[in-house]
C-alpha positions as CSV (number, residue, x, y, z in Angstrom):
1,X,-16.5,8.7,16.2
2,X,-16.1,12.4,16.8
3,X,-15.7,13.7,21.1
4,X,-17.3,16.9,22.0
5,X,-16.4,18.2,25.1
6,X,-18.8,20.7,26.0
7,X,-18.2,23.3,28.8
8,X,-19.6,25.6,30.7
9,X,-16.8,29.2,30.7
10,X,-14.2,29.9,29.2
11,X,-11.0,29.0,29.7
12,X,-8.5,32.2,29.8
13,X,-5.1,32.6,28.1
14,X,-2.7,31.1,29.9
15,X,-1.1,27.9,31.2
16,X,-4.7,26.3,31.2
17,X,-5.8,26.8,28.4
18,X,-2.2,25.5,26.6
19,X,-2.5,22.7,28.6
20,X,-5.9,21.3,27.2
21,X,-5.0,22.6,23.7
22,X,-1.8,20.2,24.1
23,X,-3.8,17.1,25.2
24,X,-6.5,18.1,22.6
25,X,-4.6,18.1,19.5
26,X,-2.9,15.2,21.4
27,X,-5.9,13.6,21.3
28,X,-7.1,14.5,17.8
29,X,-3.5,13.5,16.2
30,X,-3.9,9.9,18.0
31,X,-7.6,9.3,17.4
32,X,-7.1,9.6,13.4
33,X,-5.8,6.2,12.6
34,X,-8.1,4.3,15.4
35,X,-11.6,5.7,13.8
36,X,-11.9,9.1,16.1
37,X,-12.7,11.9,13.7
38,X,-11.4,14.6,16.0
39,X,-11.9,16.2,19.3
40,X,-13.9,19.8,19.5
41,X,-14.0,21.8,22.3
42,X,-17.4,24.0,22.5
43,X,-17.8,26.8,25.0
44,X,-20.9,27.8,26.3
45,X,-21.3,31.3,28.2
46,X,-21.8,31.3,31.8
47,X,-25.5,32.7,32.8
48,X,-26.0,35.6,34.5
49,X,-29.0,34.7,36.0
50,X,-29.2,35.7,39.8
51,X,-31.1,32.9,40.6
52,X,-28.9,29.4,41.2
53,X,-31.9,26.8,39.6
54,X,-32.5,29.3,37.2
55,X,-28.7,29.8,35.9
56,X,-28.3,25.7,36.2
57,X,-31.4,25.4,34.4
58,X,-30.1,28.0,31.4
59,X,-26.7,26.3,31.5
60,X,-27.9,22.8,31.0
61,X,-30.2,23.9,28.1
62,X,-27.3,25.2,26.3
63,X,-25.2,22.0,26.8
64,X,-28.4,20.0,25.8
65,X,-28.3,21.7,22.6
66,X,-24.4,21.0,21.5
67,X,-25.1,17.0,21.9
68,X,-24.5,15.7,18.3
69,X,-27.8,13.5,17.6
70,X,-27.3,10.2,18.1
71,X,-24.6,10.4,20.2
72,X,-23.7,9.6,23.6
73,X,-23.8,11.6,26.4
74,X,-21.0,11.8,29.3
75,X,-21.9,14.2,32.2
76,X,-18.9,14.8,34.3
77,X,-20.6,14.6,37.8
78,X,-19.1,14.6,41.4
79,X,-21.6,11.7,41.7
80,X,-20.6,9.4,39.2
81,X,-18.5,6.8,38.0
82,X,-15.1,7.0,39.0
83,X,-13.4,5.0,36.3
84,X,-9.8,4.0,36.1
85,X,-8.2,4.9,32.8
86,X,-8.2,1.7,31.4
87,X,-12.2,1.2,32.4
88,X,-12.4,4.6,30.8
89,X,-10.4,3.8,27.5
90,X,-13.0,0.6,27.5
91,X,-15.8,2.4,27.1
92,X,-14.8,4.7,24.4
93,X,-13.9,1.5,22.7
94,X,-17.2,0.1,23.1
95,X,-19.1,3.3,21.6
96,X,-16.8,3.3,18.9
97,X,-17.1,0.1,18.2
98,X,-20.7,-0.4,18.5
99,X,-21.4,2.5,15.9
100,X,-22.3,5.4,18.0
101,X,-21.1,8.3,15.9
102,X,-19.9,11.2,18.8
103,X,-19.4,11.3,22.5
104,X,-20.1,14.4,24.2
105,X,-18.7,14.9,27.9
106,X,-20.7,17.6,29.4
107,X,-19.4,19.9,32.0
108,X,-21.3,22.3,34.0
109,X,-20.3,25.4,35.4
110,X,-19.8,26.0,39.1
111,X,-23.1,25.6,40.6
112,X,-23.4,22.1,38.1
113,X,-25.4,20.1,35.6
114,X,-29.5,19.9,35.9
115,X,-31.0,17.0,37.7
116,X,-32.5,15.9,34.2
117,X,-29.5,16.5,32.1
118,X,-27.4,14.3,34.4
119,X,-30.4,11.9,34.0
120,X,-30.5,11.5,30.6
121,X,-26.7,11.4,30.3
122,X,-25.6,7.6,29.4
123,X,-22.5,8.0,32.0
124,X,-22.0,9.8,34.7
125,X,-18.4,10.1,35.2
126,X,-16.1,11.8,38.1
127,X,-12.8,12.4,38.4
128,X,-13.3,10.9,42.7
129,X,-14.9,12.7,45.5
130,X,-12.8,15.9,45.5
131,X,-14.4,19.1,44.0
132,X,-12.8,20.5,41.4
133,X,-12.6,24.2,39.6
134,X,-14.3,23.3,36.2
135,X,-10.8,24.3,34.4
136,X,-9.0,21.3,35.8
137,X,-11.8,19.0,35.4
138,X,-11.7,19.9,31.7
139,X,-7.6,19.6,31.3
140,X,-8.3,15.7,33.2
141,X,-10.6,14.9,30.8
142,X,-8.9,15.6,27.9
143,X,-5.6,14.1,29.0
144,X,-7.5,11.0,29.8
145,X,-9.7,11.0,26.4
146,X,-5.6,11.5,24.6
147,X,-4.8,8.5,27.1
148,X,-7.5,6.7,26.1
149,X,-6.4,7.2,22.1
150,X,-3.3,6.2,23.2
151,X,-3.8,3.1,24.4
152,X,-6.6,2.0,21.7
153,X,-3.4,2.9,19.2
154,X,-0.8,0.8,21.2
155,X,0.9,3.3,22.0
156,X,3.2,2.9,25.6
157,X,1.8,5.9,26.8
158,X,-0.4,4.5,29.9
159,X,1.5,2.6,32.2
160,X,-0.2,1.3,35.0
């Protein structure tokens, strides 16, 4: 199963952007021998629309567009499912296991996902009530997806 995490912005050079290299190779290196193919990271430009429905609208379209066919779809959402990272590591287990061939975690930009892309998305997933910059929520995602690998590998990474 291949992950795509899809966000909105770029993430500058810098201690950020290090940081979710690290967990993504992380992630990539530890998925090989448990059936992940890899984890891409795909940028898509901010809009410059002035208009916020109009720039979430533009936004979402692009995201829409990255989802690998067939695959799931994960919208990080301040609405969602908080999961705990064993609930989390489950359900990656479960798409891989049941044959789905990709995940993609969709992350919007600041103003956030469309009402119909979060819709259509199989999980809505959040990271608890607290707002955060779309930066951090994409370094917590990936150092949960390299948790998750981790403990589908047996690895004694997660503890608790």
């Amino acid at each position: 199963m291949r992950i795509v995490v899809a966000a909105v912005g770029r993430l500058k050079q810098g201690s950020e952007q290090e940081l979710a290299e690290r967990y993504r190779k992380r992630a990539a290196d530890a998925g090989r021998n448990i059936g992940l193919r890899g984890v891409e990271i795909i940028e898509i430009r901010e809009s410059r629309a002035r208009e916020m429905e109009k720039r979430v609208i533009e936004e979402s379209i692009a995201l829409a567009n990255v989802i690998p066919d067939g695959g799931v779809t994960v919208a990080l959402d301040e609405r969602g499912d908080s999961l705990d990272s064993l609930a989390f590591t489950g359900q990656i287990k479960r798409w891989r296991d049941g044959g789905r061939m990709a995940a993609a975690f969709l992350i919007g930009g600041a103003d956030g996902l469309s009402a119909s892309l979060r819709n259509q998305a199989d999980l809505r997933l959040a990271f608890g009530p607290a707002t955060w910059p779309h930066q951090f929520v994409r370094i917590m995602l990936l150092e949960q997806i390299y948790r998750a690998t981790t403990v589908l590998a047996g690895h004694p990474y997660h503890r608790g």
